[in-house]
C-alpha positions as CSV (number, residue, x, y, z in Angstrom):
1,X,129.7,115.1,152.2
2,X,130.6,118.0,150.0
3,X,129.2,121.2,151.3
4,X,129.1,124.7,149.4
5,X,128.2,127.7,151.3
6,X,127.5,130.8,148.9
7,X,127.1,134.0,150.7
8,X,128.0,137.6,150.0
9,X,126.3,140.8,148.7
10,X,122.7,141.7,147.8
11,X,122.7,141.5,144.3
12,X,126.1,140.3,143.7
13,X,124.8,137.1,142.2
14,X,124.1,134.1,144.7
15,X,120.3,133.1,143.4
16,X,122.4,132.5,139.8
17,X,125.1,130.9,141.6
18,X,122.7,128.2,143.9
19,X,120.9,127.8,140.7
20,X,124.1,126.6,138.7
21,X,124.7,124.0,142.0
22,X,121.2,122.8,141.3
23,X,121.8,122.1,137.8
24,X,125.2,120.1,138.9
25,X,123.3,117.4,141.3
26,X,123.6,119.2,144.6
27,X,120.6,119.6,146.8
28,X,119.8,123.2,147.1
29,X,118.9,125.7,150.7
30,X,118.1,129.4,150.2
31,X,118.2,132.1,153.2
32,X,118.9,128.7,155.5
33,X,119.3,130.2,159.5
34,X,123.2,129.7,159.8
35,X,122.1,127.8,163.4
36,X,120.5,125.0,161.1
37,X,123.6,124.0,159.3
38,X,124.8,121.1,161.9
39,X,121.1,119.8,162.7
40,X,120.7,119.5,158.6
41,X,124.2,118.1,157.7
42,X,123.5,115.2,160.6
43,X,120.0,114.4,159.3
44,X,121.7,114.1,155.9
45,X,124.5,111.9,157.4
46,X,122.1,109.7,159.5
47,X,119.4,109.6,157.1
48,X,119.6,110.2,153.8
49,X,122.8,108.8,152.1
50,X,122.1,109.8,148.9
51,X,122.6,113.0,149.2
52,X,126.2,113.8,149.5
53,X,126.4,116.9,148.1
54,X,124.7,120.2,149.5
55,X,124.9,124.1,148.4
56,X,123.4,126.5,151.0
57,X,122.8,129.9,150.4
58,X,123.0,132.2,153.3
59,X,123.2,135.9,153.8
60,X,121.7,138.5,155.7
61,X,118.1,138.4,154.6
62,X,118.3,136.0,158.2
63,X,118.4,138.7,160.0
64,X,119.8,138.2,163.4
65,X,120.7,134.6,162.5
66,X,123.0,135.5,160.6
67,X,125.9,136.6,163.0
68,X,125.5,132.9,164.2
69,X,127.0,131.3,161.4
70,X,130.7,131.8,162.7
71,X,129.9,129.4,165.8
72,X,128.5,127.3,163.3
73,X,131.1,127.0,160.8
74,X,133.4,126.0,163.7
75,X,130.9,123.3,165.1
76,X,131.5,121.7,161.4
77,X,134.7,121.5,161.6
78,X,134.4,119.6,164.7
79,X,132.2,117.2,163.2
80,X,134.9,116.6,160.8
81,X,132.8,118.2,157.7
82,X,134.8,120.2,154.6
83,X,133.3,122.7,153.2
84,X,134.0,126.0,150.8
85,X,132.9,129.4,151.5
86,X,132.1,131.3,148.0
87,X,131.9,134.7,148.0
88,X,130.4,136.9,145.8
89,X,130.6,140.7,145.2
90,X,130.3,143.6,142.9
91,X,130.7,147.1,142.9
92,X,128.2,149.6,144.4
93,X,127.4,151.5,141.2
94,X,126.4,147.8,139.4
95,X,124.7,146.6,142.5
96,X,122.6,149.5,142.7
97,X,121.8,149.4,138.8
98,X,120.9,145.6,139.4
99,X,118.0,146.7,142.7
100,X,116.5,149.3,140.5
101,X,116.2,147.0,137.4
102,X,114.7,144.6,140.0
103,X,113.0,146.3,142.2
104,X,114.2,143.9,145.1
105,X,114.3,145.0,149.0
106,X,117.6,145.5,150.1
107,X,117.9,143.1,153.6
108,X,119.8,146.3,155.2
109,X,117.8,149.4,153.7
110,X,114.5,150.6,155.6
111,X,114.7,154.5,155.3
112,X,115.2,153.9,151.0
113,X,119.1,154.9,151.2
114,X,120.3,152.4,149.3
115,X,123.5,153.5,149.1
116,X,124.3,153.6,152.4
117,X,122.7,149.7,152.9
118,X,125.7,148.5,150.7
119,X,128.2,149.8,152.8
120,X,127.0,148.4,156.1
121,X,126.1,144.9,153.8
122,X,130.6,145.2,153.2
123,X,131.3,146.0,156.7
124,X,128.9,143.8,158.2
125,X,130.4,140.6,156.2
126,X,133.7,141.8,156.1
127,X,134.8,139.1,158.4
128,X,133.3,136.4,156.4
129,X,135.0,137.3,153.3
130,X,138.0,137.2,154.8
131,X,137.7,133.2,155.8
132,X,136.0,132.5,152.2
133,X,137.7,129.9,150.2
134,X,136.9,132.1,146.6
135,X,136.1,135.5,146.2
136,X,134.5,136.1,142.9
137,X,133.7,139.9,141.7
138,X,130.6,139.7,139.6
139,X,130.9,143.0,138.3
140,X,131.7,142.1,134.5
141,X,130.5,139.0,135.0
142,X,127.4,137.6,132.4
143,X,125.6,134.6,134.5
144,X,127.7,132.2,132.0
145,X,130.5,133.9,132.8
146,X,129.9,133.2,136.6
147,X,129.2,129.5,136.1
148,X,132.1,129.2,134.3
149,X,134.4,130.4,137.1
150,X,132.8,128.1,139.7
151,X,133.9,125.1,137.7
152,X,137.0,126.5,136.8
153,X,137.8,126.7,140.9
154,X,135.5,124.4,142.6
155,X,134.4,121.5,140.2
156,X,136.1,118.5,139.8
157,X,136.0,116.5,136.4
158,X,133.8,113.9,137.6
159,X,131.7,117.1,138.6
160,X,132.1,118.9,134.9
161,X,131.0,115.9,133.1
162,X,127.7,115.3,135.7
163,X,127.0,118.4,134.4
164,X,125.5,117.4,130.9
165,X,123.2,115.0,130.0
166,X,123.6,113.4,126.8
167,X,121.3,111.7,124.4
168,X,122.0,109.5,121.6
169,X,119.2,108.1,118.9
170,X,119.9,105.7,116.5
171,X,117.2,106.6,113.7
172,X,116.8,105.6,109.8
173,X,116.4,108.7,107.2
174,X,113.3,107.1,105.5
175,X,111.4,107.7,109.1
176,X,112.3,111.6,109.3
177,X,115.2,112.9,111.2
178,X,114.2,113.0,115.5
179,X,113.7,116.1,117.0
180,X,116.0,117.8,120.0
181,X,119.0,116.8,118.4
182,X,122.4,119.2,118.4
183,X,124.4,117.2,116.2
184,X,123.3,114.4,113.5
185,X,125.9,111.6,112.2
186,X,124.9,110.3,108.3
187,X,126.5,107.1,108.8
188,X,125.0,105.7,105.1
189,X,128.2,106.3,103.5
190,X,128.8,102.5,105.5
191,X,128.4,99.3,103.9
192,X,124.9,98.0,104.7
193,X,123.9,95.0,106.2
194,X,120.8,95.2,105.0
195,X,122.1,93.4,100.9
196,X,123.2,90.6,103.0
197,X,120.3,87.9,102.9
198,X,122.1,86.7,106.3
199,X,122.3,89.7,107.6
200,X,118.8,91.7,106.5
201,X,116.4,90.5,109.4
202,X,119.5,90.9,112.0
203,X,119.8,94.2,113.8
204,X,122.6,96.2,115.2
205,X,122.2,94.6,118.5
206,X,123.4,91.2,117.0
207,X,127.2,90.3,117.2
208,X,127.2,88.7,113.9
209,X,125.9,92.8,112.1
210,X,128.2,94.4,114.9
211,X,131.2,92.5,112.7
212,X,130.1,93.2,109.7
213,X,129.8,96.7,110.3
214,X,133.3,97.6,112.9
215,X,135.3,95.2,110.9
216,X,135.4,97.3,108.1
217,X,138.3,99.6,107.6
218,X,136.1,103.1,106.6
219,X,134.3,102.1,109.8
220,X,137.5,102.0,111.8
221,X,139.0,105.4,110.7
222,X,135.6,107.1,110.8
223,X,135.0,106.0,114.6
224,X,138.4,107.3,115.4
225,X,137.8,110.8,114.3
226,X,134.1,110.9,115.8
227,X,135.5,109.9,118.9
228,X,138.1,112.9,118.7
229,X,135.7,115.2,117.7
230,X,133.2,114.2,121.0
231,X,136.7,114.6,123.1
232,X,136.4,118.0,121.3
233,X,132.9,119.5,121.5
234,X,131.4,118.0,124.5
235,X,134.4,119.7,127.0
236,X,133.4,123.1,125.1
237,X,129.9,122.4,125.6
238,X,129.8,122.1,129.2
239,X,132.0,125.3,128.8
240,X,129.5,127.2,127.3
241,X,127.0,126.2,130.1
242,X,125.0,124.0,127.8
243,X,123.1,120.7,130.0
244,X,122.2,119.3,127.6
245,X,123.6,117.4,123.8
246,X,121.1,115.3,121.5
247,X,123.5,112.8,119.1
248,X,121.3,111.8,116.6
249,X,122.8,109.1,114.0
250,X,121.5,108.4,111.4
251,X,121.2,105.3,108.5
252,X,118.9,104.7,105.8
253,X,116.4,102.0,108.1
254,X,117.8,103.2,111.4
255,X,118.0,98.8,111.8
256,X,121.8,98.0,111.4
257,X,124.8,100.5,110.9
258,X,123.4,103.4,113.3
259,X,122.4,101.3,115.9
260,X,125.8,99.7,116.0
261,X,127.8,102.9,116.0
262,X,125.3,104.6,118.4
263,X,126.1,101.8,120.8
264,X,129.6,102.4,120.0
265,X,129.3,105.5,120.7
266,X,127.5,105.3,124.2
267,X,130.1,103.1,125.4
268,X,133.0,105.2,124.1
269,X,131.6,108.2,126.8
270,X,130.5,105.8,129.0
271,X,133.9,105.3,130.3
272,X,134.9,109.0,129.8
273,X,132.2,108.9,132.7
274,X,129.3,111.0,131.1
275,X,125.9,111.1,131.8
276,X,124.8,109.8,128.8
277,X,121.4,108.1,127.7
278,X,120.7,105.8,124.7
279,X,117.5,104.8,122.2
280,X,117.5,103.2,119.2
281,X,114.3,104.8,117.5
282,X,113.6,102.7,114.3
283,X,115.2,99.3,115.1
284,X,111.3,97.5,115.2
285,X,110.5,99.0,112.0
């Protein structure tokens, strides 16, 4: 099981940062009592095993709970669970700019000084950002620019690709082009199958239009440099924080040469282990 705890200052980020764990396939705890974490990582274990990846947020809007979750981090250890501590911070000026845009209670302010409710909030977790795996100052940071660093340190590829989905449709011009696409493929500059009396009631799914369409040496080179430029965008994609990437491509009947290379296509990323789905939108028509 793969366990994230993100803790640190009021204001410094963490709702933005559980958020961006959500979006990456792990199930998702706000404000969780720090006493909880063993009795919710065994029901996991014994009864869920699906869920193998968990992101807890926990701070000191637990009030007295909170000072428990030393005890508790040990009692994971002894249960033989890994986990990462993420931190997150800013400085007092920015935090306090952030409350008044939001109008938020501070967990450590009763008397309105909210000054002085930062600096207890530092020493009180002092400890715990000493034992945290990353520290990250969201100061300068945009909420892009803080996703970006948690995959940068804590994501592995497997991780970075889960975190797009990806849609391709096969569709012919003469239908209309689909909507919620990001990038469209004309792939009519390609022989067509559809002058071939053998091959004009086939589709793409059929081996015998699948050869008459990759065989082809335009088709060959053409594949080749699609396939670099996916290598290409879809890395600086998930960069930019983007979840999700319509592929639409395109042919004059969206029957025969789309739906081939749109399968092509699904099975080239695929094995670059994507998330990707696939429809072929005109192939009945």
């Amino acid at each position: 099981m793969k366990l994230m705890i993100i803790t640190g200052l009021s204001g410094a980020g963490k709702s933005e940062a559980l958020k961006y764990f959500e979006d990456s396939g792990y199930y998702c705890i706000d404000n969780l009592p720090a006493h909880l974490i063993p009795n919710l990582i065994d029901f996991f274990s014994e009864n869920n095993k699906k869920i193998d990846k968990i992101a807890l947020a926990i701070d000191l809007r637990s009030g007295y709970f909170f000072d428990e979750i030393y005890n508790n981090l040990e009692k994971l250890k002894e249960l033989g669970v890994s986990y990462k501590i993420i931190f997150l911070e800013a400085s007092k000026s920015v935090l306090i700019k952030r409350f008044s845009l939001t109008r938020r209670k501070h967990p450590l302010v009763q008397d309105g000084n909210l000054d002085l409710g930062i600096e207890k909030e530092v020493e009180k977790l002092h400890n715990l950002r000493e034992i945290s795996d990353l520290i990250i100052d969201t100061t300068l940071l945009s909420p892009k620019e803080l996703r970006m660093t948690i995959t940068d340190n804590l994501m592995s590829s497997s991780e970075k690709r889960s975190q797009i989905q990806i849609s391709i449709i096969s569709f012919g011009y003469k239908f209309g082009i689909p909507q919620n696409v990001d990038i469209i493929m004309d792939v009519r500059f390609l022989p067509n199958p559809f002058y071939d009396e053998n091959l004009k009631h086939l589709t793409g799914e059929d081996k015998e239009v699948v050869h008459y369409v990759l065989n082809r040496e335009e088709t060959k080179e053409f594949l080749m440099i699609f396939e670099k430029m996916m290598d290409f965008l879809i890395p600086n994609y998930i960069e930019e924080g983007k979840s999700y990437l319509g592929i639409g491509i395109g042919c004059t009947g969206g029957r025969h040469r789309s739906v081939v290379i749109s399968e092509r296509i699904y099975e080239y990323l695929k094995v670059r282990r994507y998330s990707v789905k696939l429809q072929h939108r005109d192939i009945l028509k």
